[in-house]
N, C-alpha and C positions, 0 to 999 in steps of 0.2 A: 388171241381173240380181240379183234379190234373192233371198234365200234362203229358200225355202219349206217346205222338208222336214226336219228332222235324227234320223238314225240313228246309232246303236252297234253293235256286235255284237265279244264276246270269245271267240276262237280259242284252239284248243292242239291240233299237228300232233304227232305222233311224230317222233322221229328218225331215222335210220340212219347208215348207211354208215361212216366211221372217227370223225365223229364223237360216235358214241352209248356210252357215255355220255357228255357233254359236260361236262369235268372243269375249274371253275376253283380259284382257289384259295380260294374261297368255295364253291362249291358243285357238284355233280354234277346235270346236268339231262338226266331224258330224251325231254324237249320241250321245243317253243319256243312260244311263247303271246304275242297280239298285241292288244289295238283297233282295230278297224276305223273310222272315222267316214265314212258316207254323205250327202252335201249334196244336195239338189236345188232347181231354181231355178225363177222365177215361167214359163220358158219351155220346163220341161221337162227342163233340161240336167243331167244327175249327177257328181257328182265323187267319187272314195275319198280317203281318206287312211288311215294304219298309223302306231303308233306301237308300241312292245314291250310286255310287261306285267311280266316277271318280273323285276324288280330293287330288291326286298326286300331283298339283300345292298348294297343302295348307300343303304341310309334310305328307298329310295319305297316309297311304300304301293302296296297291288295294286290295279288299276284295277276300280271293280266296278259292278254294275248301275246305278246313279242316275247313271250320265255321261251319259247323253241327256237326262235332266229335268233336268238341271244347265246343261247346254248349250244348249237351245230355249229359254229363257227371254235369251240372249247373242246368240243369232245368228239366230232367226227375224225376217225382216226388212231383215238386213244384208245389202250390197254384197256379194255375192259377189268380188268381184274386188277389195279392197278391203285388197290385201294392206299395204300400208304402217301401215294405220289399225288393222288387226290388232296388229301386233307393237307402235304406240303408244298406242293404246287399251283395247284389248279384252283384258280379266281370265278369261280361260278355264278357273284353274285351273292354271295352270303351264305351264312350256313343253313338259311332254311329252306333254300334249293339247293344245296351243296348235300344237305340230307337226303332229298327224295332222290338226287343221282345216283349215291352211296348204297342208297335201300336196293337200286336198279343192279345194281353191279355185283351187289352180294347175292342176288337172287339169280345174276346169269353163271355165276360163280355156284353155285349149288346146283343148278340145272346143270352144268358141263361137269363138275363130278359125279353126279349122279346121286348127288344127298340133298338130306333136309337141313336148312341153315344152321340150327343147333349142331350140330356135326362137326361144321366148321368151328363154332366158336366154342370147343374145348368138349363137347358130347354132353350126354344125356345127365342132367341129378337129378328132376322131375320131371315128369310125361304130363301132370294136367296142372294146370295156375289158378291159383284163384283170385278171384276179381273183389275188387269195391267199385258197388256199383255206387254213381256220382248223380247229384243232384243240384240245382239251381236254390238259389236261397227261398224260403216258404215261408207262411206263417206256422205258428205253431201248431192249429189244429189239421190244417192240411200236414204238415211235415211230417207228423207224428200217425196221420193216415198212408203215407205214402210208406214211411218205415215197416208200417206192419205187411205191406206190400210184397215191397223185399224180404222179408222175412219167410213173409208164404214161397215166395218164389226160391229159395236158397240160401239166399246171398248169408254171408255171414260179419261184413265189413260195410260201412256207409259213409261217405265222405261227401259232404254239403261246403259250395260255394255260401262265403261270406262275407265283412269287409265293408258293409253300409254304415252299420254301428254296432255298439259293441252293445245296447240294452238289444237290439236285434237277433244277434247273434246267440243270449243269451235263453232269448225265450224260444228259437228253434231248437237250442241242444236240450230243454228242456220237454220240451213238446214232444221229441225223439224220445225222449230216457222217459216221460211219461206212459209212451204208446207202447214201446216194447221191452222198455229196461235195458240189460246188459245183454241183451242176444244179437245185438249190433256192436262190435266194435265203430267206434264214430273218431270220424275226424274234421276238420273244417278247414276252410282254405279262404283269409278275408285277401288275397290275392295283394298282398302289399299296402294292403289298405290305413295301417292305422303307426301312429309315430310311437315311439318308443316307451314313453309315457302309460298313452292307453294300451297299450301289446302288452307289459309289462302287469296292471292291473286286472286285464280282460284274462290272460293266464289264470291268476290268481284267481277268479271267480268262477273259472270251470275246473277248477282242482276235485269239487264234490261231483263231477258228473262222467269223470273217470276216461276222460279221451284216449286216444291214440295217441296222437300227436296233434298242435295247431302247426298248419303249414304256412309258410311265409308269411306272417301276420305285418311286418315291415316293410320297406323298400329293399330292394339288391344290396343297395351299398352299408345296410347295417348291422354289418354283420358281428363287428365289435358287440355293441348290442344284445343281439343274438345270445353270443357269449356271455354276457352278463348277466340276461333276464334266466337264462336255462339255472342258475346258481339258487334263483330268490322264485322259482316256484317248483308243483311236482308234475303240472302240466308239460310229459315235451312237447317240444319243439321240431323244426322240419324243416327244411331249403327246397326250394323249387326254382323261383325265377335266380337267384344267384349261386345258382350249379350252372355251370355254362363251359371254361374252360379248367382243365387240369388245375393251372396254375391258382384260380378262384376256389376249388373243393380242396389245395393243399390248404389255402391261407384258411376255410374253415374248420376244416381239419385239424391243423395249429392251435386257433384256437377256441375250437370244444366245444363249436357257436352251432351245432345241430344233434340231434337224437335219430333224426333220419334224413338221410339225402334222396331229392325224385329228380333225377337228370332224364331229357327227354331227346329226342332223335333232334328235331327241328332247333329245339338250342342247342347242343353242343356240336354239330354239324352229322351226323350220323350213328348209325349204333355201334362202331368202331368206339368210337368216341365215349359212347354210354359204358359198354362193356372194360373200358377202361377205367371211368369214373368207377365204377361198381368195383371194380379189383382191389383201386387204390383206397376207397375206403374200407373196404374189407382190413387191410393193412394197418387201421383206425377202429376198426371194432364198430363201425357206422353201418349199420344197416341199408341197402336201398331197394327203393320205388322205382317202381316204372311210372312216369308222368301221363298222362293223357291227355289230347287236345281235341278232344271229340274225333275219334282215330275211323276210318274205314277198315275193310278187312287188312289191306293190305301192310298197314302197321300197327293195325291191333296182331297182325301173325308176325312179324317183328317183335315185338314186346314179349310173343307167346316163347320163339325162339333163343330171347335173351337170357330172360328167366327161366328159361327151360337148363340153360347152361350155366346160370348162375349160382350159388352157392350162398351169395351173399345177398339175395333178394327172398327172403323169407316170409314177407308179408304178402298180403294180397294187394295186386298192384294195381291199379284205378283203371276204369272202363265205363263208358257210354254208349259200346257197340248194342246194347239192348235198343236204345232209343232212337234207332235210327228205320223210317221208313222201309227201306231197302239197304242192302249192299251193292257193291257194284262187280261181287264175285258172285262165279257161275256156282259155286256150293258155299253157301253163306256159314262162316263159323257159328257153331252150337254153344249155347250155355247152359249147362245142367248141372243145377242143384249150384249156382254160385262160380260154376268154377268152367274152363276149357282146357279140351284135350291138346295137344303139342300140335302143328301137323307135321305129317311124316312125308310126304311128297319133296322130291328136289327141289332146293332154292327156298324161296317162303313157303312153298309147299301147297299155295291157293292159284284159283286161275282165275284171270279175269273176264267178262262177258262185256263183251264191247256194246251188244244192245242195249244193257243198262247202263255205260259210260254214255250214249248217246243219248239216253233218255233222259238223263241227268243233266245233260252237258250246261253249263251255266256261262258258256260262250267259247268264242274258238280260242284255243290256245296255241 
């Protein structure tokens, strides 16, 4: 199967629902905006891939028109299925286009067996996931109205952006555990926001409101830290932005510096990459997350397929596909009662509707 065809196309959906406007500690977004990567093959066969675009606030540039002339000059040609040669060969530009090719390839790779990507990556251990559904930072009487939201609606896990300040932080988990008590599991994400110091104390002050876990309350690199603060409180702890490569989840691993790991497609270059992170802690007794970067269908049905295969993803794994205007598939994934079912169709098992990629389209790619 060699690859004959390569497209782009850059998306941006409105928001809704609770969480518009979507408040981190960086920045207030009232969209979500994506790459699309379209593969097709000498036999006919298509693949999508998704990767995010707006994270400007992390150092990446915004993804723009020339990623398809940047790209057909890499991949016209190649193996389609050619995933390992991928991730040691092939310079695509980084891995958060290097992910949305991988998504392409595992999806023409399911379509020409004739299965649903879970298939591939080791078969079925659960048919439906359940979600945490994800919010923007609130006050507290609003958060604590939103919570009960979610509640009506299913969901049974809630996980709020964080990271402004930590008395901030403190009267949102309150406002939540006031509104509906323990029928949320809650978690927070101040997205790297606070030094060691205050992560260290800000723990210690939600020990009485019984979290999940706090996610990445630090920077990447402290992870030593990490390690340290998990000893002096009973609040865990989490890894997000510093899961990236193998070599990074051994040294946490080592040592002892997370309670759960959330490895995502766009950072560690693919879900090759994830599904392997997810093993090797497994091997660690580490729990993990699926990340979410405000996902469209097409890798929130990634995420669905991971964890469908996984074993070692037990929790409910974050999601924003509720908050989104529209999808840009022609049958928009279901969420009922909190949780979605697997899909079972070849490859990611979704199709895409090109009149909603066009109606979206947020310029040429």
């Amino acid at each position: 199967m060699k690859i004959t065809r390569v497209d782009t196309y850059l998306i941006d959906v409105p928001q809704k629902h609770a969480i518009f406007p979507y408040q981190s500690r960086y920045i207030a977004t009232s969209s979500t905006g994506a790459m699309l990567v379209r593969l097709e093959t000498d036999g006919g066969v298509v693949g999508w891939g998704e990767t995010p675009q707006i994270l400007s606030f992390y150092g990446q540039p915004p993804l723009t028109a020339d990623i398809a002339n940047s790209l057909r000059p890499k991949l016209l040609g190649k193996d389609a299925g050619a995933i390992e040669a991928l991730y040691a060969d092939w310079d695509l530009g980084g891995v958060r286009i290097q992910s949305a090719v991988e998504m392409a390839m595992w999806d023409i790779l399911g379509k020409a067996a004739g299965l649903p990507l879970y298939r591939l990556l080791g078969g079925p251990y659960r048919d439906r996931i359940e979600l945490a559904c994800c919010m923007g930072i609130q006050p507290r009487e609003r958060a604590g109205e939103i919570a009960r939201g979610f509640v009506e609606d299913g969901f049974t896990t809630l996980k709020t952006k964080a990271g402004r300040s930590p008395e901030e932080d403190l009267e949102m988990v309150r406002g939540i555990r006031d509104a509906v008590g323990d029928q949320l599991k809650l978690r927070i994400d101040p997205n790297t926001g606070y030094s060691p110091e205050v992560c260290e104390q800000l723990a210690k002050d939600l020990e009485p409101y019984n979290l999940e876990y706090l996610e990445q309350p630090m920077p990447d690199e402290n992870i030593a830290d990490s390690a340290r603060i998990r000893k002096l409180t009973t609040t865990p702890l989490a890894l997000n932005e510093s899961v990236t490569t193998l070599a990074h989840v051994r040294e946490i691993l080592a040592l002892e510096a997370a309670d759960y790991l959330l490895p995502d497609t766009y950072q560690c270059g693919g879900l090759w990459a994830v599904k392997r992170i997810v093993d090797v802690a497994a091997s660690a007794g580490v729990p993990c997350v699926f990340h979410c970067a405000h996902d469209f269908g097409l890798k929130t049905a990634v995420m669905l397929h991971v964890a469908a295969s996984s074993p070692n993803m037990p929790l409910a794994n974050d999601c924003t596909y509720f908050g989104l205007e529209s999808d840009i598939l022609k049958a928009p994934l279901r969420i009922e009662n909190g949780r979605m079912a697997v899909p079972q169709g070849p490859g990611l098992g979704v199709e895409v509707d090109m009149h909603l990629v066009e109606k979206y389209a947020a310029g040429e790619a």
